[in-house]
C-alpha positions in Angstrom: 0.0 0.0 0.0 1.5 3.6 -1.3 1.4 6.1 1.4 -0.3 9.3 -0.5 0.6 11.2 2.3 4.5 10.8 2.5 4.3 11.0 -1.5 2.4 14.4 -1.3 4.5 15.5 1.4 7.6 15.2 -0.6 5.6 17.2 -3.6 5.0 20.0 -1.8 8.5 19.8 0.0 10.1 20.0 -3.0 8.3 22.6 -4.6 7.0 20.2 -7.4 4.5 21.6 -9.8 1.3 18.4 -10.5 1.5 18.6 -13.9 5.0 18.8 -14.0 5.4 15.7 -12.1 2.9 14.0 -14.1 4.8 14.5 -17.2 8.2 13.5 -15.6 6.6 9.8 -14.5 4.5 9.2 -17.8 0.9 9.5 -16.2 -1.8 11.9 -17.1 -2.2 14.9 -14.8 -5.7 13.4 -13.2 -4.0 10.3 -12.6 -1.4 12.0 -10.7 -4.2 14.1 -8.5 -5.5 10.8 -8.0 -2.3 9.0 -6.7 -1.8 12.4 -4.7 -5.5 12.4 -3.0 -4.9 8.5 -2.4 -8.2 7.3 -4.5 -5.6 5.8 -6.8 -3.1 3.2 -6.3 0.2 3.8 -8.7 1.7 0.2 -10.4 5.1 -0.4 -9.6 6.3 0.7 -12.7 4.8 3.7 -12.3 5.7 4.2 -8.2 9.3 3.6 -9.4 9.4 6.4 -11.9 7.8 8.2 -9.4 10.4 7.7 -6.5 13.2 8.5 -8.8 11.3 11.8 -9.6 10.9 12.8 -6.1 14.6 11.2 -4.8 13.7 9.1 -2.6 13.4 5.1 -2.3 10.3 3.2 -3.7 10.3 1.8 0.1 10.0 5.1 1.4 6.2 5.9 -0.2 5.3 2.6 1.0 3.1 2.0 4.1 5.1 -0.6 6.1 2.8 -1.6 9.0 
């Protein structure tokens, strides 16, 4: 399970624009509010593109408990 928290988290941290980061991981714009708002779950393709984009570790935008 992705934790849309931690993932928007380090959006806003880094100053990320949506759009932006929907073009940089290869998913439409609404798919990336989706992911961001948690009614979504990325694929694992997709959360790794989306880790590299944000520098972090795939294991770090997952829930671990």
């Amino acid at each position: 399970m992705v934790n849309h928290k931690k993932i928007a988290s380090l959006v806003e941290e880094r100053g990320l624009v949506q759009k932006e980061l929907a073009d940089e991981v290869g998913v439409s714009e609404a798919m990336m509010s989706y992911i961001l708002r948690g009614f979504k779950e990325p694929s694992v393709a997709t959360l790794v593109r989306l880790a590299k984009a944000l520098g972090c570790s795939v294991d770090a935008l997952i829930i671990t408990e």
